[in-house]
Backbone bond lengths (Angstrom), bond angles and torsions (degrees), N, CA, C in turn:
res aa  C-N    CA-C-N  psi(-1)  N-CA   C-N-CA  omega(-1)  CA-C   N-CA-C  phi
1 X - - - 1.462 - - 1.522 108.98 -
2 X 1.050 127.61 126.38 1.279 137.02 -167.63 1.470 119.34 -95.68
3 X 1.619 102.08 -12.32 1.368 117.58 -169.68 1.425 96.24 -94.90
4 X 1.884 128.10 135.14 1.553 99.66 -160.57 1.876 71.74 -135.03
5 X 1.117 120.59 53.36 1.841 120.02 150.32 1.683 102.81 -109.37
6 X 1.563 96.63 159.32 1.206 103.12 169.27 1.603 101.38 -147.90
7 X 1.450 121.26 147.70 1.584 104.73 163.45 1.648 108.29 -96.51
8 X 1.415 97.72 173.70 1.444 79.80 172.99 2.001 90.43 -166.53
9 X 1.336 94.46 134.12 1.642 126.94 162.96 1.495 144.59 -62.76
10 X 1.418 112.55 76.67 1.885 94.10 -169.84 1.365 110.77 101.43
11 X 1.389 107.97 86.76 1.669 132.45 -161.07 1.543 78.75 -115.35
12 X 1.551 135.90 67.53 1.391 129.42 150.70 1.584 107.22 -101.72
13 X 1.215 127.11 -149.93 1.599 131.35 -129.84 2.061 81.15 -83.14
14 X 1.120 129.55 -64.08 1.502 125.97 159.54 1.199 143.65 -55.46
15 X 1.582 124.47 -36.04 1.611 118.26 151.84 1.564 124.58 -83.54
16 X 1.135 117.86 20.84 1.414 123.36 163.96 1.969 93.46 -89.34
17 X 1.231 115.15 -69.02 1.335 100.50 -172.20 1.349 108.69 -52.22
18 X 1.079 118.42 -47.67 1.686 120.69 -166.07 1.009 113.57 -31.91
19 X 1.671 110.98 -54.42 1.328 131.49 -171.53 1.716 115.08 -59.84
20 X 1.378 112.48 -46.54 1.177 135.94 171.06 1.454 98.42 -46.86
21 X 1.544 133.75 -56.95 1.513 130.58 -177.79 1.494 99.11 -63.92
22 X 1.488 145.93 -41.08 1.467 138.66 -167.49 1.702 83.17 -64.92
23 X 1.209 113.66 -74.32 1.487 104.41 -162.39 1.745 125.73 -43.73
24 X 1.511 116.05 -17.42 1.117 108.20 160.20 1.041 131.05 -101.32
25 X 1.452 115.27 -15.36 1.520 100.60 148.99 1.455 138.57 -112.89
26 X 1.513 94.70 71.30 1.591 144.25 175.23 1.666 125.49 38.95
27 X 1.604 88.71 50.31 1.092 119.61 168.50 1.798 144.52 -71.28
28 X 1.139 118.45 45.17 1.601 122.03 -169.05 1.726 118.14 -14.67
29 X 1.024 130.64 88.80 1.399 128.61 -166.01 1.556 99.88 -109.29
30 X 1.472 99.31 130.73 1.496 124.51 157.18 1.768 117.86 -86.63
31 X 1.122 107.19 134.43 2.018 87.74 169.99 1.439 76.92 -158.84
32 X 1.541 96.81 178.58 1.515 128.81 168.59 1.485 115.07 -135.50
33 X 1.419 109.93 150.86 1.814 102.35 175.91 1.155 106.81 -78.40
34 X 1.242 117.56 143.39 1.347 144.38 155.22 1.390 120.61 -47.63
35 X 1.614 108.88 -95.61 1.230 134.70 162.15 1.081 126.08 -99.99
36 X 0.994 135.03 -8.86 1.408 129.59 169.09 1.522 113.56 -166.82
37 X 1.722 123.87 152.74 1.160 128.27 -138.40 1.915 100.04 -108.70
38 X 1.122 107.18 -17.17 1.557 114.22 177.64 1.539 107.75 -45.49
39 X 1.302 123.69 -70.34 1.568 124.22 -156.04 1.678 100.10 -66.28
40 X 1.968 119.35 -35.24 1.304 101.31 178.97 1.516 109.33 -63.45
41 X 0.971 147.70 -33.52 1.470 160.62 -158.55 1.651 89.26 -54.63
42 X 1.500 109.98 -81.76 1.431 126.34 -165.58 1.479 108.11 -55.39
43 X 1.224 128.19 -46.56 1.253 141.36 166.65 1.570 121.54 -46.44
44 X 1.741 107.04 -33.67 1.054 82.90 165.14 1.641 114.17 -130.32
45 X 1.225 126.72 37.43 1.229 139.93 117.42 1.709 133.12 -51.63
46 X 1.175 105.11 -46.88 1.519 118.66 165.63 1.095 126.63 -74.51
47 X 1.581 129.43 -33.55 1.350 127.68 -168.19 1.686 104.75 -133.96
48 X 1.001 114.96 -12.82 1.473 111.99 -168.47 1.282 112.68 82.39
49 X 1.412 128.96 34.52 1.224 119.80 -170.69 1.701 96.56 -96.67
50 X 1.677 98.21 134.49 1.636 117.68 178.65 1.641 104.56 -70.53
51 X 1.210 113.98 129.03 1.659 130.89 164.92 1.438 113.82 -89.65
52 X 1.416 108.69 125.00 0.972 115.06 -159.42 1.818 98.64 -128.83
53 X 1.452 119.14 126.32 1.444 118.52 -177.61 1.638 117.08 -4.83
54 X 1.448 85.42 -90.18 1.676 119.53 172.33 1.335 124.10 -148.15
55 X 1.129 115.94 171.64 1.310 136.04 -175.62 1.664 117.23 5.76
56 X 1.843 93.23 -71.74 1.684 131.82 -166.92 1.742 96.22 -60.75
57 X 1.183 122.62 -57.34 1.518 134.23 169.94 1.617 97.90 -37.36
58 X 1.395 108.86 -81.16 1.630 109.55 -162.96 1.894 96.83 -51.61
59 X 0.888 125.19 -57.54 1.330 105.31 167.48 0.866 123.44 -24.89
60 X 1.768 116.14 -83.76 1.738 103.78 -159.82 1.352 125.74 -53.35
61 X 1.515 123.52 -9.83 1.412 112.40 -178.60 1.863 119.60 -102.60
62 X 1.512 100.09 12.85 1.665 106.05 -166.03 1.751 95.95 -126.50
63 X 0.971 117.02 153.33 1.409 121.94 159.05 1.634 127.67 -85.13
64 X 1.369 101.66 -28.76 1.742 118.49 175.58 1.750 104.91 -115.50
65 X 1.516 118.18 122.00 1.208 96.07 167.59 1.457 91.17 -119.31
66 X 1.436 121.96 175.37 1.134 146.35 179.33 1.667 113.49 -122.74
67 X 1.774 102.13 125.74 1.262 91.27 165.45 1.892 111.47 -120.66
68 X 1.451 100.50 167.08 1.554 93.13 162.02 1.755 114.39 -176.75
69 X 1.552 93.57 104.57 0.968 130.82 -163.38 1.741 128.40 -97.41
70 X 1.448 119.68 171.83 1.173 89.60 176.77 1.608 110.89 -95.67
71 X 1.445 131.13 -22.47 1.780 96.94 -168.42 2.315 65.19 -160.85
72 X 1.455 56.84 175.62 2.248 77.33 -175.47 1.542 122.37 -61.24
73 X 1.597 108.44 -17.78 1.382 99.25 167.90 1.611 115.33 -75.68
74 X 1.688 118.30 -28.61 1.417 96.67 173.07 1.806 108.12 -95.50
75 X 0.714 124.20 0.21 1.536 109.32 153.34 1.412 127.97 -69.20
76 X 1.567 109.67 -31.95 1.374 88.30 150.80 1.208 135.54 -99.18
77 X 1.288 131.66 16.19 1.470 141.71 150.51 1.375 101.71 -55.45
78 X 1.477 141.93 -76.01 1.441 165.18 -165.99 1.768 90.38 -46.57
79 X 1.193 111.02 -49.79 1.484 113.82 177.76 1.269 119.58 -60.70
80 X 1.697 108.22 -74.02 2.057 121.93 -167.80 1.408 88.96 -108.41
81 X 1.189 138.11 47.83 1.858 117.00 163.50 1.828 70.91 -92.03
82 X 1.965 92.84 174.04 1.071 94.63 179.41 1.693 136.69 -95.48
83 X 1.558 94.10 15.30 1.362 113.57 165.79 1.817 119.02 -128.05
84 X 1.565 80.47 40.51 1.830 100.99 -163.96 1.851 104.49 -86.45
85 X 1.031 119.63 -159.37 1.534 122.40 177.91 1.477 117.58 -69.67
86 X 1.211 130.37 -52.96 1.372 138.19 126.54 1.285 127.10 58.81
87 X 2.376 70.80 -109.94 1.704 86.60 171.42 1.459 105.52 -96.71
88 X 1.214 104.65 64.82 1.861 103.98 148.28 1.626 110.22 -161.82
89 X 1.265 105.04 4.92 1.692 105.87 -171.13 1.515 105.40 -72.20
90 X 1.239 137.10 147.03 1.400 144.25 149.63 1.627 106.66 -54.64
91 X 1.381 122.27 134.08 2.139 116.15 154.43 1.845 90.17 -40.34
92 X 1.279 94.33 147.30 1.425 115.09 174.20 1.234 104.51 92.50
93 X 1.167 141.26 -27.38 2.110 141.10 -153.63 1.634 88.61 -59.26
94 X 0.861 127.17 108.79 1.718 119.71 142.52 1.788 124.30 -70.39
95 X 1.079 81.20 128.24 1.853 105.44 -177.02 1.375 90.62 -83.45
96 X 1.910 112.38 124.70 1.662 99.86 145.71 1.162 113.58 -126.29
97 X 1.122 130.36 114.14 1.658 140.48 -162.09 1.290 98.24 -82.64
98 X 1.359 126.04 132.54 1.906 127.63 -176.49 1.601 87.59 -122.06
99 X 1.308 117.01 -3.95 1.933 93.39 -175.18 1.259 92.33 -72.65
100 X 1.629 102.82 162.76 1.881 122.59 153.93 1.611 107.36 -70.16
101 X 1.491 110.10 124.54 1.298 112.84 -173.82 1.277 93.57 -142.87
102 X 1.859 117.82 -178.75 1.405 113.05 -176.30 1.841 93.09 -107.35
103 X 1.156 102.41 133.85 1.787 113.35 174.38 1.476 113.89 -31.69
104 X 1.018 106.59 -36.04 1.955 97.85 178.96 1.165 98.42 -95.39
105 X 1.197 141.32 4.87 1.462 114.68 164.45 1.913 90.28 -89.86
106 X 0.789 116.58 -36.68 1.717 120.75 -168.99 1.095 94.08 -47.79
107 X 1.561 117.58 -61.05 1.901 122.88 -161.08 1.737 105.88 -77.90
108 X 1.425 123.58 8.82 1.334 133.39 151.44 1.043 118.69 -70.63
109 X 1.071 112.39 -66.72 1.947 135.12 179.81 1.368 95.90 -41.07
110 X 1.659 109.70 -61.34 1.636 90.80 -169.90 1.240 116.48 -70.02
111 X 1.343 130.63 -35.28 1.354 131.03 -174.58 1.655 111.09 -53.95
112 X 1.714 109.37 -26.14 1.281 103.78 -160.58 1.947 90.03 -91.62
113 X 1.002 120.11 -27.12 0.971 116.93 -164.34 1.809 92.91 -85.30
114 X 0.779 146.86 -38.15 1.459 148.34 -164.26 1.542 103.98 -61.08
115 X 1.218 113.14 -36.85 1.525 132.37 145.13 1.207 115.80 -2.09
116 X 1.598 108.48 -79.67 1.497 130.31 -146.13 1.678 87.96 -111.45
117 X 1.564 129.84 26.24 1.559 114.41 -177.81 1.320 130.49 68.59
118 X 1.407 105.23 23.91 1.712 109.58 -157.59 1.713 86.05 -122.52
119 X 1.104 112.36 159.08 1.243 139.04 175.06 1.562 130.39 -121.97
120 X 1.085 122.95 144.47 2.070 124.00 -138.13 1.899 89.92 -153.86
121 X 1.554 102.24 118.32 1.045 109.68 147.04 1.243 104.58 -137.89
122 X 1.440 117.13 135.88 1.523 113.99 129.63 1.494 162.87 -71.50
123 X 0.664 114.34 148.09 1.864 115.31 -152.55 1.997 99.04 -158.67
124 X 1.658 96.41 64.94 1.527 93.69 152.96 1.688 130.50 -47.58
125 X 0.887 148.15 166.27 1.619 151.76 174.83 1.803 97.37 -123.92
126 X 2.032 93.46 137.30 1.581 76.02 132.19 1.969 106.64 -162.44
127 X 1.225 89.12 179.43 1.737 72.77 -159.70 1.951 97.21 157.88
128 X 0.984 94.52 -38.49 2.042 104.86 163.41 1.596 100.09 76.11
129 X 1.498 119.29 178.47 1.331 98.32 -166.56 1.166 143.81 -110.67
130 X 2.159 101.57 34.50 1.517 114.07 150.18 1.556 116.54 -79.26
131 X 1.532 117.98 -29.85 1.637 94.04 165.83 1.225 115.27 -119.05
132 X 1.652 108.12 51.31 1.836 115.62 136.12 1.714 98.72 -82.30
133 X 1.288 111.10 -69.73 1.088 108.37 164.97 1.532 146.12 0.21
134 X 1.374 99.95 -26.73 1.448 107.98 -167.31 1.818 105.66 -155.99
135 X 1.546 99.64 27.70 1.509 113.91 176.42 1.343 114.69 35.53
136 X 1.768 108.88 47.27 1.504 107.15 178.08 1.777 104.51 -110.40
137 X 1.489 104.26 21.46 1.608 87.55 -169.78 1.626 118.65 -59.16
138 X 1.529 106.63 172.09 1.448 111.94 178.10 1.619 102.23 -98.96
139 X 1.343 139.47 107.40 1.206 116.28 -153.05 2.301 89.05 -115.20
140 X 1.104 76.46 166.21 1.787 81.97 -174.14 1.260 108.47 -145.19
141 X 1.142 117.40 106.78 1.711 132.11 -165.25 1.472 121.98 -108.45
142 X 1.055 118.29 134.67 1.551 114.39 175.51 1.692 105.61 -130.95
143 X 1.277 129.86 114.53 1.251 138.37 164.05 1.664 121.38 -161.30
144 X 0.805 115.44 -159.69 2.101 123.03 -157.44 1.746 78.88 -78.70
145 X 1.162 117.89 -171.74 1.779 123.44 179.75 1.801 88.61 -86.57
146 X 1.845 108.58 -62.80 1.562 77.79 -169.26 1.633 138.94 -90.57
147 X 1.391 97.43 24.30 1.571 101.85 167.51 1.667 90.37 -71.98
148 X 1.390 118.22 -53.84 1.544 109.17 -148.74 1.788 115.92 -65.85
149 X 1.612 101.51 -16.54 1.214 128.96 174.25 1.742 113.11 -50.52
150 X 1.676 96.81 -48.23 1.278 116.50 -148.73 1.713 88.42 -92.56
151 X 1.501 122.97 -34.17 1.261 116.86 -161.88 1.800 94.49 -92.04
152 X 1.366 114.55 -21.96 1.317 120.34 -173.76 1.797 108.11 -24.15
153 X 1.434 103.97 -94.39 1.370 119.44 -172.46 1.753 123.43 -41.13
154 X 1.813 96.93 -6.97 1.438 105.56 174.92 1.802 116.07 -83.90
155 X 1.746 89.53 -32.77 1.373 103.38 -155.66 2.097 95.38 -88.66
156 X 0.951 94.83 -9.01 1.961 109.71 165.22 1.007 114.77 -87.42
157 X 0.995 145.48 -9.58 1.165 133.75 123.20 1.427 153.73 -56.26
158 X 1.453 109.70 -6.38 1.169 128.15 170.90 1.675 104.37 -122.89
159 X 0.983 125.25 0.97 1.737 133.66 177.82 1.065 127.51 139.55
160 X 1.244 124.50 -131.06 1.693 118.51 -164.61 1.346 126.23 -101.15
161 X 0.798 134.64 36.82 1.942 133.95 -148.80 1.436 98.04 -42.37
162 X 1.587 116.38 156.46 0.999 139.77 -153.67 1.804 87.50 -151.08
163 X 1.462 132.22 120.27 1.349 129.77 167.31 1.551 95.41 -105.67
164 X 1.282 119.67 133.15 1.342 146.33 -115.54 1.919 96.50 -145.47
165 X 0.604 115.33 -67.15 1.314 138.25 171.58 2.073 132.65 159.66
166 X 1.122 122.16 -132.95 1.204 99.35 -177.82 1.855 103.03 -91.05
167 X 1.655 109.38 176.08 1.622 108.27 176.46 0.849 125.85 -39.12
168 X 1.403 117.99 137.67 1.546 124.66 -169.14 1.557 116.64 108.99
169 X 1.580 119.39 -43.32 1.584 127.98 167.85 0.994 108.92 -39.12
170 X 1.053 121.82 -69.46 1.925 134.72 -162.58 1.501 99.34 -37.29
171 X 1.561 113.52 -67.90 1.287 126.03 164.98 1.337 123.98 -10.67
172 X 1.731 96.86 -89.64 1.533 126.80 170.38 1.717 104.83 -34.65
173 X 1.432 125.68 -69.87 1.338 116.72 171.16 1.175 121.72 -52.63
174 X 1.250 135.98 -18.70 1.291 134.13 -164.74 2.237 98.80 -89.44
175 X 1.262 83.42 -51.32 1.945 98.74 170.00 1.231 96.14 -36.28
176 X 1.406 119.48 -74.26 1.584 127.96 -170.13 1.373 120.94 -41.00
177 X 1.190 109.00 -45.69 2.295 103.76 169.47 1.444 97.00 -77.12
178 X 1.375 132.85 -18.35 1.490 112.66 -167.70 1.764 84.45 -86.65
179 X 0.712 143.51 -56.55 1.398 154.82 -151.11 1.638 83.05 -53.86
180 X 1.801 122.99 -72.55 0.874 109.40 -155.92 1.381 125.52 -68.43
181 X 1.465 127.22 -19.58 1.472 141.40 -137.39 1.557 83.05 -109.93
182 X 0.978 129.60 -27.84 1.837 133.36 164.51 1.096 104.13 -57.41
183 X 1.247 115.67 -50.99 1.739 105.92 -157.67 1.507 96.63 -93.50
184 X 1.301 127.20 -42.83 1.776 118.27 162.48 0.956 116.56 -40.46
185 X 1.113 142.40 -35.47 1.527 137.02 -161.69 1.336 99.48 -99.48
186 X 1.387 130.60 -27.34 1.358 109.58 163.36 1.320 128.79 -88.98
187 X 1.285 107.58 12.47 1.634 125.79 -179.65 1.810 88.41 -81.79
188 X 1.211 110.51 -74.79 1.363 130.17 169.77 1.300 118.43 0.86
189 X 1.613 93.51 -73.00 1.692 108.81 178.95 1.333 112.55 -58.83
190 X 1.545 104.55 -55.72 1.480 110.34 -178.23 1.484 128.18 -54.29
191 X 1.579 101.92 -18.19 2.046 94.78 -175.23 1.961 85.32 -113.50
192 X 0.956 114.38 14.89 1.829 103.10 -178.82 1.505 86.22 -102.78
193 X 1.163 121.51 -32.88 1.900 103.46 -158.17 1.407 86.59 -111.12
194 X 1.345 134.10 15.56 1.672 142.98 141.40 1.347 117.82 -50.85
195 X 1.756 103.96 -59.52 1.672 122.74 -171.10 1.611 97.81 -83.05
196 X 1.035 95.89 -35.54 2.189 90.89 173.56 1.481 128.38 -44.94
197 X 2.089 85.76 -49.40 1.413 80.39 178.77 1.884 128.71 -100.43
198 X 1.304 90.02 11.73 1.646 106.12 151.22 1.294 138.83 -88.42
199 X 1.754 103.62 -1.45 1.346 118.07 153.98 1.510 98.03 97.81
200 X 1.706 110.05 15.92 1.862 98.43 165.40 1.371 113.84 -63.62
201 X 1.545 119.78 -177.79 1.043 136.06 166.28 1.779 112.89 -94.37
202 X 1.100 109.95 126.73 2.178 92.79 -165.98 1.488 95.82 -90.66
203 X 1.409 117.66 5.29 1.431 97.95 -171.90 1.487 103.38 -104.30
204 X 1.562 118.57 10.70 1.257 139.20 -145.54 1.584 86.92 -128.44
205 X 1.203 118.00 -54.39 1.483 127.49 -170.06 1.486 115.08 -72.58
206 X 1.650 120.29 -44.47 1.323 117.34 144.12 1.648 129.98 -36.17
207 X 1.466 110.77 -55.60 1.492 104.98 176.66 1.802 118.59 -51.21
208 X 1.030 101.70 -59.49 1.313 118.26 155.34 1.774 122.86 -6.43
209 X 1.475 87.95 -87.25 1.702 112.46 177.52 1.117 96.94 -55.09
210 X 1.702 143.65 -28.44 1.288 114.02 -155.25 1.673 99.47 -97.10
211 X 1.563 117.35 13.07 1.139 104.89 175.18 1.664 103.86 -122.46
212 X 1.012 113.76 32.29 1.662 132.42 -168.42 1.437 100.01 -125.52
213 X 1.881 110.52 164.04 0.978 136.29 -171.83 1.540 105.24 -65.08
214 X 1.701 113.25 -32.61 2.054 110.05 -171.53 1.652 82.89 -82.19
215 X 1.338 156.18 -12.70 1.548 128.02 -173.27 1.529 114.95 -42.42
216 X 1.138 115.53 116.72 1.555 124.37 150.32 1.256 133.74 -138.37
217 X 1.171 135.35 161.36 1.699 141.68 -166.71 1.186 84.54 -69.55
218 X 1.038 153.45 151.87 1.830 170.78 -148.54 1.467 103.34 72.72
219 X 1.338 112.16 -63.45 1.629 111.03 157.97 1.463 126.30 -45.39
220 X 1.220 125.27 -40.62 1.044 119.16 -160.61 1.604 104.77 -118.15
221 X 1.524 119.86 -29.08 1.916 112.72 169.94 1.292 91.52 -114.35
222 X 1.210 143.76 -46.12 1.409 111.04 -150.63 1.574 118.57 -87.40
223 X 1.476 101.96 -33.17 1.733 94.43 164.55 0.905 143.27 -93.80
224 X 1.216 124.93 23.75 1.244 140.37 151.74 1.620 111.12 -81.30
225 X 1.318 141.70 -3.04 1.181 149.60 -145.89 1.634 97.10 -135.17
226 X 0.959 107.72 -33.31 1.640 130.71 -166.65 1.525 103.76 -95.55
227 X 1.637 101.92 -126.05 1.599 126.84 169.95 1.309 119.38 -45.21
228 X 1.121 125.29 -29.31 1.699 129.56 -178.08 1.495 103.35 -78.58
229 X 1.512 121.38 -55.57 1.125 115.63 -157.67 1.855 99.08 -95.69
230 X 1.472 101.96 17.21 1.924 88.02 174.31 1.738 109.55 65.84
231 X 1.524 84.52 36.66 1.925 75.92 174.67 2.026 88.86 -139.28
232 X 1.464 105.07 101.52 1.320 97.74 161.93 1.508 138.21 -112.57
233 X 1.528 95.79 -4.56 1.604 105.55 157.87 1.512 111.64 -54.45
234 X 1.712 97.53 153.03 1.314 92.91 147.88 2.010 98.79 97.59
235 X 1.048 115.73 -155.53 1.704 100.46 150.19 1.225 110.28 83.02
236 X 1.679 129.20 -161.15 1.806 123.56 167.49 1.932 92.07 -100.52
237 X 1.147 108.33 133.97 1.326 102.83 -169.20 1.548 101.30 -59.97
238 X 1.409 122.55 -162.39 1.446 138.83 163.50 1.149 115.98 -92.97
239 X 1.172 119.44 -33.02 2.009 136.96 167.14 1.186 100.11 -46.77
240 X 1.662 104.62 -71.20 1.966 105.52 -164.32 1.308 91.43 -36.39
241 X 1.331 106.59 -63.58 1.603 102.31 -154.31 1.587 126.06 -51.29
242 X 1.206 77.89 -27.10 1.635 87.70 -176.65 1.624 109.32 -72.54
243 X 1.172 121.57 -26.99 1.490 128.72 -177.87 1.573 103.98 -88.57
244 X 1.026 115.79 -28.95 1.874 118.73 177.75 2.016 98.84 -72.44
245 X 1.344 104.74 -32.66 1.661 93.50 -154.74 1.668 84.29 -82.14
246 X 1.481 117.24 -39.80 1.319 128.60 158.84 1.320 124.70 -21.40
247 X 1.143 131.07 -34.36 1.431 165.58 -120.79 1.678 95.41 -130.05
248 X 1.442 98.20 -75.43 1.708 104.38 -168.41 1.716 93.38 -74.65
249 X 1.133 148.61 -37.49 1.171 131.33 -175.97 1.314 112.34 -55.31
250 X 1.971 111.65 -48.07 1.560 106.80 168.53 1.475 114.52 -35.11
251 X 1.257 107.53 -62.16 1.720 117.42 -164.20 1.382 124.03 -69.72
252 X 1.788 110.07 -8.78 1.318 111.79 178.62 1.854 100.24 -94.97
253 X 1.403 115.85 -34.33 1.164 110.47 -179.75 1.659 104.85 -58.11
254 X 1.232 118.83 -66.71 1.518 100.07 -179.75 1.648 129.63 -37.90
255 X 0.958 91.14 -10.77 1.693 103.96 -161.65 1.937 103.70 -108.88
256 X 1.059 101.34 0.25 1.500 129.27 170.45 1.954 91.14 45.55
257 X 1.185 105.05 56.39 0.972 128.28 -179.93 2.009 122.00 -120.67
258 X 1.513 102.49 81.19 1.517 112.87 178.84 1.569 112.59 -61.95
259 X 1.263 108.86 106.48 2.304 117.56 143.01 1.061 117.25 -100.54
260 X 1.176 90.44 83.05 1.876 96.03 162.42 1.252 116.98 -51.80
261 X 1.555 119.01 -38.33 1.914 114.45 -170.05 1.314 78.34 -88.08
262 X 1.433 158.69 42.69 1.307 131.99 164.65 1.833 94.95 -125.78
263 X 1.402 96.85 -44.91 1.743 76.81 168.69 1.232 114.53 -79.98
264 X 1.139 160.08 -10.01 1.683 160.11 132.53 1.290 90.62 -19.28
265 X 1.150 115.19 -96.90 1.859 110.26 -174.91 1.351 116.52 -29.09
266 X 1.068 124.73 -35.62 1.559 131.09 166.66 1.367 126.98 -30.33
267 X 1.440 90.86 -67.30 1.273 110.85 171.33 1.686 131.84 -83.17
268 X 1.334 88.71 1.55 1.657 100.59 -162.39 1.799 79.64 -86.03
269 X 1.653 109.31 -53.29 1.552 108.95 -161.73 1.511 92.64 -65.36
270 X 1.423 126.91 -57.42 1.309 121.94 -170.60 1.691 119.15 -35.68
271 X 1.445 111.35 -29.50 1.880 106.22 -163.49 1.946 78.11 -98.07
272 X 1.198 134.04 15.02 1.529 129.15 156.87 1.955 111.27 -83.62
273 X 1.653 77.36 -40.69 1.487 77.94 -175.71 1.144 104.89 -71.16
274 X 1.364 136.12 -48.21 1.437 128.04 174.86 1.183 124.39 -27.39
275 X 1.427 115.15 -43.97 1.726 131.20 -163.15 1.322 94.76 -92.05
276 X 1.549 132.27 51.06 1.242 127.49 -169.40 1.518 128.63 39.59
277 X 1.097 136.70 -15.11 1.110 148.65 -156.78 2.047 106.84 -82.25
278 X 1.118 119.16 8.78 1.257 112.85 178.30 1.521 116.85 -88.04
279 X 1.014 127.41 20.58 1.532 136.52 -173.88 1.851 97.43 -121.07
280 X 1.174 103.14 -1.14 1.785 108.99 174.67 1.305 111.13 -110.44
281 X 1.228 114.21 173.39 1.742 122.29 -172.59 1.394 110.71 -80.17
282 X 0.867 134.01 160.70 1.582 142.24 -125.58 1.507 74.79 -103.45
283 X 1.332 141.23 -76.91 1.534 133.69 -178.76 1.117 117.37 -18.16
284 X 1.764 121.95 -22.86 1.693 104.08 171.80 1.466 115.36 -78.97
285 X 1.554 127.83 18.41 1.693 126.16 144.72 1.324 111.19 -33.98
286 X 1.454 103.89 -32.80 1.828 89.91 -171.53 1.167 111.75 -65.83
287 X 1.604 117.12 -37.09 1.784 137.46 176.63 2.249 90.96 -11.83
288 X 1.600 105.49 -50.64 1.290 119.91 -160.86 2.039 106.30 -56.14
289 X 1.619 101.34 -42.76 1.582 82.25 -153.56 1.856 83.08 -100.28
290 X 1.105 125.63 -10.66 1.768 129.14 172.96 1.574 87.44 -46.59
291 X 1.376 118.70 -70.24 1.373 107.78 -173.31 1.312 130.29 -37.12
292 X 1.457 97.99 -33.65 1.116 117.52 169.49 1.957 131.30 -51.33
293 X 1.447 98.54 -49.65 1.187 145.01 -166.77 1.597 105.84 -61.13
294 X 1.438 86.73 -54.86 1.437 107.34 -174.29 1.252 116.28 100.73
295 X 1.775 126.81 4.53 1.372 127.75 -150.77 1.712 104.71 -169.51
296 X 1.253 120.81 168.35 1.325 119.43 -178.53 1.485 100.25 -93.07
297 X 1.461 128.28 139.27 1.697 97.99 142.36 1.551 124.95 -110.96
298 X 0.973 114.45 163.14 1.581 142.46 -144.77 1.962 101.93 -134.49
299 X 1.491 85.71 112.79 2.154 74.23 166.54 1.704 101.57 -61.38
């Protein structure tokens, strides 16, 4: 692609870095704030990034815009509000949506947009926002071959794209690690504050597991970083998650497709969120069986 602008949508805790990776690899970016005016400020003090009203603005002057948002009702605000992408896109603008959304709202968007001459891929991320930070995301795309062609060299700049199959994949794959990394992590909690309260050692029981059939990265990097070391700010909240598993339940019901262990987790994170705890990293599930426990555990 020879054309080296991009716009881009939703400078929160992941499209602020994102953006930061287009600009170094010499990317002219237009955006507008969303929700709040802080990250355009720094962004374009730091990078030269052009501010643009809203939405319809960053459109008309880019051929690719980028959004990334939190869940499908503001993507389609960012889209059909009436100063949304829309009414300012050129026929031809390709949409690449990076929020986590549920696949049938994705394969809406495009349909609605295919409408008006516009073009829709999705391209969930994941990778959280030390490798936005450092343009290492894992990105997972679903669109026609040459949208993904065309969005390719954009989405390399922020990490790895993966073409997935047609709209809606990106999504669907993206559901699938949220689906699983929910229900691992409460596996996690549940057999660590098991061996706790039989009086193992967890720093003993980790070594262990990591040469056993349960080893996995949550076990072995993320909670130790998290729940082990008493740090639960900060992290993938309990919300996201709750709106991603939210997400795949939409997309499995259409698909007349029952997860029972996926709505369990649902609800398991949801009675976290209740207890205030949804503004923390999804590892404070354990918060649930400690109570249990009677005690914290600690590597």
């Amino acid at each position: 692609m020879s054309e080296r602008r991009v716009g881009f949508v939703g400078l929160g805790a992941m499209g602020e870095p994102m953006v930061r990776s287009l600009c170094r690899a010499g990317f002219t970016v237009t955006a507008c704030a969303h929700r709040r005016r802080d990250a355009i400020e720094r962004l374009r003090a730091e990078c030269g990034v052009i501010e643009a009203p809203n939405p319809a603005a960053v459109a008309s002057s880019v051929a690719v815009v980028a959004i990334c948002v939190r869940d499908a009702p503001q993507v389609e605000e960012v889209l059909f509000a009436s100063e949304g992408v829309v009414a300012g896109a050129k026929p031809g603008t390709l949409v690449v949506d990076m929020s986590t959304i549920s696949p049938v709202a994705s394969r809406r968007f495009a349909a609605q947009l295919s409408e008006r001459s516009l073009r829709f891929v999705d391209a969930p991320v994941s990778g959280g926002p030390v490798r936005a930070a450092g343009g290492s995301l894992t990105i997972m795309v679903g669109a026609d071959a040459a949208s993904f062609a065309e969005a390719e060299p954009i989405l390399a700049a922020m990490g790895k794209a993966y073409h997935l199959g047609p709209v809606g994949m990106g999504e669907t794959v993206k559901l699938v690690n949220q689906i699983i990394i929910a229900n691992v992590m409460i596996a996690n909690a549940e057999g660590l504050l098991f061996a706790q309260r039989a009086g193992a050692d967890l720093d003993r029981v980790r070594e262990v597991l990591a040469t056993a059939t349960a080893s996995n990265y949550l076990l072995e990097q993320w909670l130790p970083k998290t729940w082990l070391a008493g740090k639960l700010e900060g992290g993938f909240a309990v919300d996201l998650l709750r709106k991603d598993l939210a997400a795949a339940l939409d997309a499995a019901r259409a698909a007349d497709y029952p997860m029972p262990a996926t709505a369990l987790a649902y609800q398991i994170y949801t009675s976290r969120s209740a207890m205030g705890d949804g503004a923390l990293d999804y590892s404070a599930v354990v918060k649930s069986y400690e109570r249990i426990v009677g005690s914290q555990a600690r590597a």
